[in-house]
N, C-alpha and C positions, 0 to 999 in steps of 0.2 A: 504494500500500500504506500505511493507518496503523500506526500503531507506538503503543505505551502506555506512559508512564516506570512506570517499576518500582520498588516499597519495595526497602529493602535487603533485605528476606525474601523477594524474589521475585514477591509479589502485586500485581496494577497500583494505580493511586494511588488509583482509584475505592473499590477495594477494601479498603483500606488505611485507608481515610478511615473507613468503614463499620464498621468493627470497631472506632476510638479510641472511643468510648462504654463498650464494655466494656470496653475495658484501660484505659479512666481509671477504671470502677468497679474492679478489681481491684488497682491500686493504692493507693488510698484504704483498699480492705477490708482488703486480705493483708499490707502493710507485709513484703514480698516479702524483703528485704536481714534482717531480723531471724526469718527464718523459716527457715533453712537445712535442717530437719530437718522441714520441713512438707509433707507430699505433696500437690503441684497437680494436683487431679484436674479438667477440663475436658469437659464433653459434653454431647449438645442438650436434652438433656431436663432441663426446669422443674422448681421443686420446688414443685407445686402445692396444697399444705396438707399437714395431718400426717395428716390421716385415711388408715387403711388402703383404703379404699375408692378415693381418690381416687391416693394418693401411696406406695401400699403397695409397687409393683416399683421404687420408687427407694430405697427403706428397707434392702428384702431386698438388691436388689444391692452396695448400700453398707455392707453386713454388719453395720447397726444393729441390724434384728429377725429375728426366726427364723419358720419355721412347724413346724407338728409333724413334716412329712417333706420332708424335702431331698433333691436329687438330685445325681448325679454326674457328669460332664462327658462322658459316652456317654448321659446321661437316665435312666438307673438309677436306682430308689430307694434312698434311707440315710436313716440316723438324720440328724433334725433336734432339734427340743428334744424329742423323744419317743425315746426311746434302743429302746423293739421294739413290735410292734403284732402282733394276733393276730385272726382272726374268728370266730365261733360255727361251728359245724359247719350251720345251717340259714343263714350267711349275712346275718343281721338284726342282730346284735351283733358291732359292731367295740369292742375294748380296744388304749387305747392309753398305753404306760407312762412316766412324765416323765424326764429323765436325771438321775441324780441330782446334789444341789448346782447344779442351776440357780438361779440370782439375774438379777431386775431389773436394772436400772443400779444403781437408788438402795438395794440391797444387801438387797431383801427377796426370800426366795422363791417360786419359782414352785411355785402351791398348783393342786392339779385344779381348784378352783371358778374360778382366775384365766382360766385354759385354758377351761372351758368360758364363760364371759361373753364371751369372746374371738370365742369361732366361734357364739357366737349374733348376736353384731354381722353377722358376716359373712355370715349366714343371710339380713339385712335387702336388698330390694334394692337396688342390683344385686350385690349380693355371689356372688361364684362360686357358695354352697353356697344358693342362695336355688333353685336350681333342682333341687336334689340332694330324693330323699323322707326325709328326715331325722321319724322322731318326734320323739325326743327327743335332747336331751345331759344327763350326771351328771357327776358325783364319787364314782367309785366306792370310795376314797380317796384320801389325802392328795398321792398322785402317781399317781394311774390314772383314767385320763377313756372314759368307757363312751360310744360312739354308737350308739344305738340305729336303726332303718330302716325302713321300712315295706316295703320290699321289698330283695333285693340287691342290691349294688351292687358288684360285683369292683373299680373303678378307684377305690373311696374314695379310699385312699390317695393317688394320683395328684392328684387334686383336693385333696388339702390339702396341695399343695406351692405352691400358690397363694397369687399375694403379697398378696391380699384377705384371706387368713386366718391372715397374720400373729398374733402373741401378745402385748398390750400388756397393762402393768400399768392394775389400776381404778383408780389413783393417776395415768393420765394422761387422764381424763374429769370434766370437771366434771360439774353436777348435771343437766345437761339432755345427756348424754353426749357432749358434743364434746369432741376432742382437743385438749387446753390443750397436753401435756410429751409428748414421745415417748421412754415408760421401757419401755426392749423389755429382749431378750437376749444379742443381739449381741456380739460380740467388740468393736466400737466402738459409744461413747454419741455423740449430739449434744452439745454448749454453747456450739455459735450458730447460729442458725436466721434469713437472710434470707431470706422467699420474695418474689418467686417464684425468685432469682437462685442464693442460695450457700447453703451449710452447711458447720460449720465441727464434726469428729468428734477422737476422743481415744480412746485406747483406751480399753477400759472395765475399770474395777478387778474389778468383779467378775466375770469371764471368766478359769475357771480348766481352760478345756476344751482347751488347747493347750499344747504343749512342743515348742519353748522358745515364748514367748510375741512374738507378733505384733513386727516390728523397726519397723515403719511404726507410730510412735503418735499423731502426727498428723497430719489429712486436712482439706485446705482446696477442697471441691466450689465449680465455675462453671458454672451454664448458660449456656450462650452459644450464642442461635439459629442465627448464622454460622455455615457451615462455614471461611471466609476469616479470621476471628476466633478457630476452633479452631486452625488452623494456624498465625496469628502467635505465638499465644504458645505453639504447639510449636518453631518456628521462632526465638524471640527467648530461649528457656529460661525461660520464664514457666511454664510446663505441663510437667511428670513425664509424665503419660499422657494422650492428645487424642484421645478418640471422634468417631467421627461424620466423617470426614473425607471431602469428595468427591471427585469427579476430580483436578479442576486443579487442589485445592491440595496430594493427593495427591501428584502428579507432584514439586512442590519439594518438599516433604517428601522423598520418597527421595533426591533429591541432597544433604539435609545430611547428613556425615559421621555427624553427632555423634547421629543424632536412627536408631531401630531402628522397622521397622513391622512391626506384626503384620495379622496377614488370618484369615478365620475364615467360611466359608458358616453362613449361620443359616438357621433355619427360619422365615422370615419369606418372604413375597411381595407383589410388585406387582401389585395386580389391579383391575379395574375391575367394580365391583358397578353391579350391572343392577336396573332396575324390572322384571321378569319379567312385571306387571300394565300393565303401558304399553300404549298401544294400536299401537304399532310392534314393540315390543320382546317381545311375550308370542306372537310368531310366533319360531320355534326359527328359523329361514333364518335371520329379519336378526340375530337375535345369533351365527349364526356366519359372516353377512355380514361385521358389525362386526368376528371376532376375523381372518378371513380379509385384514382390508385393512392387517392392522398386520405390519409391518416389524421383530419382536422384535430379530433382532441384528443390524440398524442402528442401533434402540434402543440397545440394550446396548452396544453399540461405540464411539458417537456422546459418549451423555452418562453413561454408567458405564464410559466404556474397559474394558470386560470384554464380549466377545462370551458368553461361557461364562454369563453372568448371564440369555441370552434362557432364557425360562421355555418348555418343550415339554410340561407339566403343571403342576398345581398347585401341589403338595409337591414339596421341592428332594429333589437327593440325599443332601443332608447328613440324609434322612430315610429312611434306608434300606426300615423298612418300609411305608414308603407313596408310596416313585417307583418308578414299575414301564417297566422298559425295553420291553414289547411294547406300553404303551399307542402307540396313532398320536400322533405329536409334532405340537402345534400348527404351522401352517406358514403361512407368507405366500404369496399367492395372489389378487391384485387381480381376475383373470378371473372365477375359479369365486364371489366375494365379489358380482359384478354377476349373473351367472348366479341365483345363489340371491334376490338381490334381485327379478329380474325371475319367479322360479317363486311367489314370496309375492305378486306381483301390484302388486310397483311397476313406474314405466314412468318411463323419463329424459324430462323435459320442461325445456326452458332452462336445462339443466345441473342439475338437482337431480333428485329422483326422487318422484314423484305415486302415489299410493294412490287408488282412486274414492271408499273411504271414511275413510282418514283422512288424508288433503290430501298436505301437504310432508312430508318426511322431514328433520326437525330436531331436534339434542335440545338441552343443557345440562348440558355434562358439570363436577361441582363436586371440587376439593380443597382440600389446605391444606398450608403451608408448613413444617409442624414436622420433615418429611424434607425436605431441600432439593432434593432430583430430583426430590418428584411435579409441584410446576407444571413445569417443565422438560419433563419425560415426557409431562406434559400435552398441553404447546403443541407436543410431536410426533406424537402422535398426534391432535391437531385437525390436521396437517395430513394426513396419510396418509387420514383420512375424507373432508378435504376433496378430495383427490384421487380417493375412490371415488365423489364427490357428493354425502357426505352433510354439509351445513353443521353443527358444532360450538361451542356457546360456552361458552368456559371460565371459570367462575367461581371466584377461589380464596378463600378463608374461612377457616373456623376446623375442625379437627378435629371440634369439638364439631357443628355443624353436618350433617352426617354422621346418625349417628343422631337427630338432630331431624328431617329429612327424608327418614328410612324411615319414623317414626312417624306422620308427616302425612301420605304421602304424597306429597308435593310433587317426591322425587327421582327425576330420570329416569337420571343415571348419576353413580357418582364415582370417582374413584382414589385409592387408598387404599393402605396399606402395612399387611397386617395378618401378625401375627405367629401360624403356627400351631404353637409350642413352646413356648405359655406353660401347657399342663399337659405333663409326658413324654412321655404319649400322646395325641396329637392327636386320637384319636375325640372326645374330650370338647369339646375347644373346635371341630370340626365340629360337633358335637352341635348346641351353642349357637349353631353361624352358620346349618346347614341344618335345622335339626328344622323340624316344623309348622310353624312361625308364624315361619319364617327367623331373621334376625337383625341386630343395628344394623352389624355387619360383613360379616354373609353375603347371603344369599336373599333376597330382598324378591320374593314375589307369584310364588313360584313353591316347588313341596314332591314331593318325590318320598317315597311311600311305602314303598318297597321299602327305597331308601337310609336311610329314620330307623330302620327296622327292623333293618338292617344295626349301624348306629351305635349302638344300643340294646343288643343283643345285645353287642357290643366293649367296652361300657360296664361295661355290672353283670353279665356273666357271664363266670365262667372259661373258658376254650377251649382246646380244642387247638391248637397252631401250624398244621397246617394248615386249620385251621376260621377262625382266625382271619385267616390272610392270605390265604383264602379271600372275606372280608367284606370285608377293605382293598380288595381287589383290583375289588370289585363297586362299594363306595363311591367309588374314585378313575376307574370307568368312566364312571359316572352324570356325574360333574363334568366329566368329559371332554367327553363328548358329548352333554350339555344346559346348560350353560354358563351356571347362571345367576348366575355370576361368569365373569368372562376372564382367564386370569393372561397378567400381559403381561411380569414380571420377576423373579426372584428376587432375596436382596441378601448383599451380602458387608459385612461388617463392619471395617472401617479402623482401625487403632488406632497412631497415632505415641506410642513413648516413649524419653525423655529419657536423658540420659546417667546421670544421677544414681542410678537403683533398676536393677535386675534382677530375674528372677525371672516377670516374670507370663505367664499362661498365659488365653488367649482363652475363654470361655463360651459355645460355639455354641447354647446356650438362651436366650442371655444374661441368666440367673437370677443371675450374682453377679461383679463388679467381681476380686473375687478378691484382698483386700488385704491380707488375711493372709499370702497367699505373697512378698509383693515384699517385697525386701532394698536395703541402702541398700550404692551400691558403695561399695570402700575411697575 
């Protein structure tokens, strides 16, 4: 039996070792011992430029900028910097009214004309609204922003909870319109910006939309790609609140006294997008060969210690109207996985499996490291295929790579973490994964027409509840049982905090950090 020494936090030495890179950056930065009133926020995600485009759901979360409509911690909508919204009677004209005394950071007001140059940015693409039939945008006065339509669209609003359409002051675009300053509305401003690592926030003077006023006034963000590096400095009191935490270091984590975790089902999932145009894969059998040979909650059990995380459909339950309990639940099934292989017309030869016309049956399945379970999940499910015969080779890369390789063509499969809560209602970001021409997250080389019609109809029309979870019910059948993704996991969201705050409460959208709420104990 080997043994591992162990840091005094519990993490082996290898481990331990891995993560001093960033606690010597965090020392250097934070000057920790002179910060006492500094909230150490820690989690995976980079701050990858200030453009809304690029960096816009770490802005929102981190309650620096607003969008016009915000939602509420059941996905409801409310008022965001737009305080009520209204449509024309035909549908084509949305009005949307500004709150009043909203200000910038740097203390000027928010003007309709600011708000519309805002969501014309976001119109450019890949901006959420780049896909929406928008005519036009106005100023219909000084605090009312008119969007005009070229046809209706009932989930506008929905779609502009989206952190791409964020509201930045012109004042933070130089002349060729990149973002130099990030002067949003927020309850907290920036005034220090390391990317891609930290940010360092303050409450913002002009935020006069709360009583009593925010107790947390400063916030010193770490990205730290580690999950073993989250956890140290949960575990050494370096970090207030430590996202992103995985298993193992999960586990010490609940043994220190001193340290409270929270847990939260999101609307995200673990799936594996398919070339649907492949010439193995564009046979329905072998893609439900492929989902039949996977081991979900051995998965889930193995390397997410949560058996409950194996995925039995696409959408978790934490989405109530679109997990449907009579769907048939994906299931593990090695026998029926070779059976289907051999009715598609492969034949086992020297252990792998032969097609007359298109050879071996091999693919190259690609992810990336920015979740730390997907290579993990990875290199378990190369082995489960290896076990069905089908030889896998896992390349792990860059996120960005991903839709490089829907666009070219080049991708045969990948695992991916995608999040479908990032509009309230998920028709819209299915929309965008399965419509026609699929998606950098979705569909690749495979389109079901029924289901975009489905989708279509949820989108820009009003319905009745049961019309409408009449269509859910058709669109979550279709993914069911033409697979042209495989969900292979849902995910729960970890969050160790500190002794020092109280107060915070999990975003199963995870639209907003929630910093407003946390209080500093006595």
């Amino acid at each position: 039996m080997t043994t591992q020494a162990l840091s005094p936090w519990g993490l082996s030495r290898r481990q331990a070792l891995g993560a001093l890179p960033t606690l010597a950056a965090l020392g250097t930065e934070q000057a920790w011992a002179t910060a006492e009133r500094t909230l150490q926020l820690v989690a995976p995600w980079e701050v990858g430029g200030l453009s809304p485009l690029r960096s816009g759901h770490l802005f929102v979360r981190l309650q620096v900028a607003e969008t016009l409509v915000d939602t509420d911690l059941q996905g409801r909508l409310k008022a965001g910097l737009a305080q009520a919204w209204q449509v024309s009677s035909d549908g084509l004209r949305w009005r949307f009214t500004l709150r009043p005394g909203a200000q910038f950071h740097h203390g000027q007001p928010v003007r309709a004309q600011d708000v519309v140059q805002a969501l014309e940015r976001a119109r450019t693409p890949p901006g959420m609204l780049s896909c929406l039939p928008i005519a036009r945008l106005e100023a219909a006065a000084s605090n009312v922003v008119d969007l005009h339509l070229m046809q209706p669209l009932h989930s506008l609003p929905h779609w502009l909870t989206h952190p791409t359409t964020l509201v930045l002051s012109p004042d933070s675009y130089d002349a060729k319109g990149v973002v130099q300053r990030l002067i949003a509305t927020g309850p907290y401003e920036v005034v220090h910006y390391a990317p891609p690592q930290s940010l360092t926030l303050q409450a913002a003077a002009s935020w006069r939309h709360q009583a009593p006023p925010q107790a947390v006034r400063q916030v010193h963000y770490l990205a730290a790609g580690r999950a073993e590096t989250r956890a140290l400095m949960a575990l050494g009191q370096q970090a207030d609140v430590a996202h992103g935490l995985d298993p193992v270091s999960l586990a010490r984590v609940r043994r220190d006294p001193r340290l409270n975790v929270l847990a939260v089902t999101v609307p995200r999932a673990v799936v594996l997008k398919l070339n649907s145009a492949h010439p193995a894969l564009q046979d329905l059998r072998v893609r439900q060969a492929l989902s039949l040979a996977l081991d979900r909650t051995g998965v889930a059990r193995a390397l997410l210690r949560d058996p409950d995380m194996a995925a039995t459909q696409l959408l978790p339950p934490s989405l109530p109207d679109w997990h449907f309990a009579d769907l048939p639940p994906l299931r593990h099934d090695p026998v029926g996985a070779r059976e289907l292989l051999r009715q598609a017309g492969w034949r086992m030869h020297d252990r792998t499996w032969q097609h007359p016309r298109h050879g071996r049956l091999q693919l190259t399945l690609r992810t990336y490291p920015d979740r730390p379970e997907l290579p993990l999940i990875a290199t378990a499910l190369q082995a489960q295929w290896q076990a069905l015969g089908v030889p896998v080779r896992v390349q792990i890369g860059n996120s960005g790579d991903i839709p490089l390789g829907h666009r070219d063509g080049s991708l045969e499969m990948a695992l991916i973490a995608r999040l479908y809560g990032s509009l309230p209602d998920p028709a819209g970001t299915l929309l965008r994964d399965f419509g026609p021409q699929g998606g950098d997250w979705g569909a690749m080389g495979w389109t079901d027409g029924g289901m975009v019609r489905a989708l279509e109809q949820l989108v820009r029309e009003p319905l009745p509840q049961a019309r409408a979870q009449a269509l859910r019910h058709q669109v979550s059948t279709v993914l069911q049982t033409q697979l042209p993704v495989v969900p292979v996991c849902w995910v729960r969201q970890q969050v160790a905090v500190g002794p020092r705050v109280k107060g915070l409460v999990l975003d199963p959208l995870e639209r907003s950090h929630r910093l407003t709420d946390l209080r500093w104990r006595a």
